[in-house]
Every structure is written in C-alpha cells, then in structure tokens.
N, C-alpha and C positions, 0 to 999 in steps of 0.2 A: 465298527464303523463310526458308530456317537461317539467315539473315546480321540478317533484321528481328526475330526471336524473338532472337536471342542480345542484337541494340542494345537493345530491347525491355526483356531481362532489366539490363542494365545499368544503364538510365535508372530502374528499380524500385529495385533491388539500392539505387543512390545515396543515394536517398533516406532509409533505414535507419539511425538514429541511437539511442542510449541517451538516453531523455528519461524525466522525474520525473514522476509525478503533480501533485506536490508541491513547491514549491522549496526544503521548508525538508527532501526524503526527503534530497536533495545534500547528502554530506559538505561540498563547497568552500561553503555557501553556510548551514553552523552557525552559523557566528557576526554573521550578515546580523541587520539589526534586526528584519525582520519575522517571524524564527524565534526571538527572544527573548519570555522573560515579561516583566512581563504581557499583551503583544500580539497570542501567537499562542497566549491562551488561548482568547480567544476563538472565534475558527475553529479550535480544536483540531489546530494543525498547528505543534506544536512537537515537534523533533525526537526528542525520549523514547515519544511518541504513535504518531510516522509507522515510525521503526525499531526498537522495542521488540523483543526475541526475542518469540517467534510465542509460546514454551509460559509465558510469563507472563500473556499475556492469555486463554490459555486457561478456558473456560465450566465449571464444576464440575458432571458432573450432577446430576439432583434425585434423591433417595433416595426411593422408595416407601413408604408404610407398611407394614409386612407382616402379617399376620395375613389371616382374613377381616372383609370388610366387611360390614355389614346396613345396608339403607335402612330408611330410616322415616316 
C-alpha cells in the first residue's frame, strides 16, 4: 500500500511545471510578436500590463467629506 501512495505521489509530483497565464507574463517570450504594440493592446497583454510592480497599480482610496451631512 506505502509503495502505491509513494508511485502515486510521484506520477502527481511530475506533472508540476512553472506555466504563465499569459504568454507575453514570459520573460523568453518579450520580444515574440504577439507581446508587441500595437497587438497586444488590445487583449491587454503586453508585457508592462502583465508584470508591472504590484504598488504602481495600486487603487487610491476615496476621501470622505468631513463635516456633518444634512438631507433634504
């Protein structure tokens, strides 16, 4: 039974590869046509979009007004 669980784990284990979303997220795959402008503005997958640092695309919150409010 430990000898089917370990082949088991193995034949899993194998299958476990570093794959993109994306093929233009691939450093090897910049400079491919379909990751150039104008082409991949469309589908929005040119590579500035896909790997941009995280804190540039970062959401600004919205400021509140402050005071009190009155309906009317």
């Amino acid at each position: 039974m430990l000898r089917k669980i370990a082949i088991l784990c193995i034949i899993v284990l194998n299958g476990c590869s570093d794959r993109y979303r994306y093929t233009c997220q691939d450093f090897d795959h910049f400079q491919d046509p379909e990751c150039q402008r104008p082409r991949c503005l469309f589908t929005q997958t040119c590579p500035d979009y896909l790997v941009a640092p995280v804190l540039e695309k970062q959401i600004e919150p919205v400021q509140q007004p402050s005071g009190p409010q009155t309906k009317r």
